[in-house]
N, C-alpha and C positions, 0 to 999 in steps of 0.2 A: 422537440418538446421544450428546449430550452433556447430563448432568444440569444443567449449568450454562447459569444464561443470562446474555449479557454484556449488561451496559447502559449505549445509547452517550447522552452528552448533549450537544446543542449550542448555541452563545450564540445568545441573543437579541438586540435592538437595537431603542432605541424611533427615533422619526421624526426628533425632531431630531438626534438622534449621526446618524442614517442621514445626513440630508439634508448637515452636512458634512460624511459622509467622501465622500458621491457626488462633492461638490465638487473636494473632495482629490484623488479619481480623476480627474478629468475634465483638471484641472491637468496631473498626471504623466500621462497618454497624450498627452496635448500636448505637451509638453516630452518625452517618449523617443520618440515618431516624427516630432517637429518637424512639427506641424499643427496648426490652429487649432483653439480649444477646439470651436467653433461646428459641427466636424467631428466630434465625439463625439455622437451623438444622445440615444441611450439609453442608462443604465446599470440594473441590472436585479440584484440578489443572486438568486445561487442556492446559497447556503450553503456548506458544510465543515465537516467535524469538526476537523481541523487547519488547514486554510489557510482564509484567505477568497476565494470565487471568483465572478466577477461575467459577466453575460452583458451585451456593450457592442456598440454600434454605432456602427462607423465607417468614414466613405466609403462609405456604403450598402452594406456588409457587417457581419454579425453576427463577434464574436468573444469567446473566454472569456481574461477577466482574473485570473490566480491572483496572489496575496498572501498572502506565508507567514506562519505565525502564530508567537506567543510560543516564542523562544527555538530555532528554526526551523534557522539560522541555524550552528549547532554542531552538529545532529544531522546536516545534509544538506551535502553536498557539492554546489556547483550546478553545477561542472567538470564531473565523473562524470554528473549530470542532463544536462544541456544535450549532452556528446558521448552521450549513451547514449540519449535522445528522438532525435536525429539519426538513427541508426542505426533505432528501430525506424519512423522517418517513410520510410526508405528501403525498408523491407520492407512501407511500406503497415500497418502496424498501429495507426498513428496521424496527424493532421490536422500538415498544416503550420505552423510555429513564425511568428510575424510578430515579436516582441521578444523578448529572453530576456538577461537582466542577471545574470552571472554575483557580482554580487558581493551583493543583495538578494536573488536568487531569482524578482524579477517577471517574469514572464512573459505572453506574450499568445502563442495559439494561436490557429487558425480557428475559428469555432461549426462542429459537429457538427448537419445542418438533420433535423428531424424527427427529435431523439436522442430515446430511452428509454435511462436509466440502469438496470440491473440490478438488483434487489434479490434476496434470498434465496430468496423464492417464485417467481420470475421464472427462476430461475437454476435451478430443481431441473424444469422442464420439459427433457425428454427433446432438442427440437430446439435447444434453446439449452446445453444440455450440447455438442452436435456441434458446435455454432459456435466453444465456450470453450476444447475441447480441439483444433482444428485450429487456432485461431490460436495456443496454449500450444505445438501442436506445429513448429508454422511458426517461431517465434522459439527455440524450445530444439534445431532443426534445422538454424541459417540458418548455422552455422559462423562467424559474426559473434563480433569479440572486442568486448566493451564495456570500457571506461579503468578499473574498478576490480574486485577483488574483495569480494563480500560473504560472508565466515565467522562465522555467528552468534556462535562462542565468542570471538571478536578483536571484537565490538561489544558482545555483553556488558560487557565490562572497558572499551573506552570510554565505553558507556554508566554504568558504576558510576562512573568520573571527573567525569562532564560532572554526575552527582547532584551528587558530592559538591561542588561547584564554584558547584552554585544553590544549595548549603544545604537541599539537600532531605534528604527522612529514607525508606531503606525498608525493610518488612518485618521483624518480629520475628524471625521463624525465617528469614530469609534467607540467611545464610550456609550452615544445613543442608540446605536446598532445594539455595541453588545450588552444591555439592557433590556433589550426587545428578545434577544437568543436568550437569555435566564430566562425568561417567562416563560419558553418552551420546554421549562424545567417542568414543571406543575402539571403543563397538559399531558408529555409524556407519564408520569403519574396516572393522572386518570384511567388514561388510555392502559395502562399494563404493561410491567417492564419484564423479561427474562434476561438469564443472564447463564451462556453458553459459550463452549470456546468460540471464539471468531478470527478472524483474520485481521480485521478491520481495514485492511488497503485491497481491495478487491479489483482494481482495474484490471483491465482487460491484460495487459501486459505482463500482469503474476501468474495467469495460466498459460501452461505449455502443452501443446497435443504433443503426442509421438504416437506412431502409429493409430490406434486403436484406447490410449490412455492418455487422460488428461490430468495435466499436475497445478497445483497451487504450490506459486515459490516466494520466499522473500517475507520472512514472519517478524519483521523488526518491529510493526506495531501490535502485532495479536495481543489477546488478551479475554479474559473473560468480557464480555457485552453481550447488548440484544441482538438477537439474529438479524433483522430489520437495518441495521448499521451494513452488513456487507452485503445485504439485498439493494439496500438504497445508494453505496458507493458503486455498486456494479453497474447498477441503472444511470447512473448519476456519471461516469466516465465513461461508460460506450456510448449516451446522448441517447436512450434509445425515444423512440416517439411514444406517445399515450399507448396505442395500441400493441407497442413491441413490449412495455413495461409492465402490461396487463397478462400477455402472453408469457413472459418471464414471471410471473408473482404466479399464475394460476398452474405453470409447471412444478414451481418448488410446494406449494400446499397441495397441488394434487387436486383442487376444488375450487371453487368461487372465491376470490378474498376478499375478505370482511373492510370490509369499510374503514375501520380501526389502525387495521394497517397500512392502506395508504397513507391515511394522515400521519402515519409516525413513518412512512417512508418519505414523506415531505418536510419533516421535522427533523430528521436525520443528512437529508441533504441540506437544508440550512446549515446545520450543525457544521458537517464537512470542509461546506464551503467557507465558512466562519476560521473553522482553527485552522484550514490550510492556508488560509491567508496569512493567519498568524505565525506560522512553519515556515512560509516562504520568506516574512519579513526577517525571522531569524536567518534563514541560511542566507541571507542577502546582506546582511549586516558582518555575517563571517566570509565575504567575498564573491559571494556564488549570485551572477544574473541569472534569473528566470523574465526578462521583460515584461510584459504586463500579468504574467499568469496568475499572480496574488491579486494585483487589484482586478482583474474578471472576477476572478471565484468570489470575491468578496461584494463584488456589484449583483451578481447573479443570487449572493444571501439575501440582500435586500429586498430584490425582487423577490423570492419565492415569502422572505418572513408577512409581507402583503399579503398574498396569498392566503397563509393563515390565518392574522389578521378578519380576513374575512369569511373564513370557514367560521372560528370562534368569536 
């Protein structure tokens, strides 16, 4: 669908850095559940593009260790996380929380046993689209309030703050871009906004099958928004084609989709593409390469705000 392809990159770590931070770890789950180190079995990375996330063993249970990365800390609210994971633990769309430290962000949740994480190819089969859009449907139906709002154009301008603040630098023609993404303030307007829990980072890689049930994990950006926002990041990170996104959109309504909503699904991947550029600038200024992944998403906004452009 999209001429652009994004490229994600993620650190590396040779044995020794590994071997002490395993230590490190082993430490802190001692000390935040108050048990003895001896009761940590195994620690085990299973990577992150942003956070670091560890599968551990303790008290002869599996569980995942999350550990926010550089600069983390400013973008995420862990308040707004920690009440808005509660809430979708309540609807059953995600594993029980065991620690969750509002002021670091670590967290410890249940292992997921016999998880398959999602990926893009995985995601564009037909019976795994029914799974993605009845559980999308179940949490944008659940009449559930989540603690904060998420409005792309009010994190924008956070987000240009929180840059200029690392000393980071972006985009050349940035200001004339992001001029053209305000305007898609107004048409959103017309077109009709709701405003329902969401997830807002729907990639393929926050759902996990296990058996027979598929979970949504990792709620750092939820918040109140349009439904439309995690229909059009889903679409929008598994690459699906015209026709896979048509097939996705006419599972979650159930029926024909209205015209309306494409364009605000097209309006909403500008969007995405827009402030992740500006998120990557940030965590790049606090240390962290993503090699070109910011400037794509940011090339691929241009292209599609033409697009609109020409519809309007």
């Amino acid at each position: 669908m999209d001429e652009f392809k994004i490229n994600h990159l993620y650190p590396e770590y040779g044995k020794k850095e590994q071997k002490h931070e395993y230590k490190s770890i082993k430490k802190m789950i001692s000390k935040v559940l108050n048990i003895s180190e001896n009761n940590v079995c195994s620690i085990e990375s299973v990577g992150g593009m942003t956070n670091k996330s560890f599968k551990v063993f303790i008290n002869n249970e599996y569980y995942i260790l999350r550990i926010p990365g550089n600069g983390a800390d400013k973008i995420i609210s862990r308040y707004d996380e920690k009440y808005n994971s509660l809430i979708a633990n309540d609807l059953e769309l995600d594993t029980d929380i065991l620690y969750f430290d509002e002021e670091n962000g670590v967290k410890i949740a249940k292992y997921i046993n016999n998880a398959q994480t999602i990926d893009p190819k995985i995601a564009k089969r037909k019976e795994n689209m029914i799974e993605t859009t009845n559980l999308l449907r179940t949490l944008h139906k659940s009449n559930m309030k989540f603690s904060n709002e998420f409005n792309v154009f009010n994190k924008i301008e956070e987000y240009e703050k929180l840059l200029k603040e690392s000393n980071g630098n972006n985009f050349k023609d940035y200001s004339i871009v992001k001029q053209q993404v305000l305007k898609l303030k107004e048409i959103l307007k017309d077109l009709g906004e709701e405003s329902v829990p969401c997830h807002n980072d729907t990639v393929p890689e926050n759902f996990v099958k296990s058996d027979d049930k598929l979970y949504l994990v990792d709620w750092e950006y939820s918040g109140m928004n349009d439904p439309m926002w995690d229909l059009a990041a889903h679409c929008l990170e598994c690459d699906f084609s015209n026709n896979e996104e048509e097939l996705f959109l006419s599972l979650y309504f159930n029926q024909e989709v209205e015209p309306r909503y494409k364009t605000k699904m097209l309006i909403y991947k500008i969007c995405q593409d827009f402030l992740w550029s500006i998120w990557t600038n940030i965590k790049e200024a606090n240390g962290d390469d993503f090699g070109t992944y910011g400037e794509d998403r940011y090339n691929r906004a241009k292209t599609n705000i033409n697009k609109i452009l020409e519809l309007n």
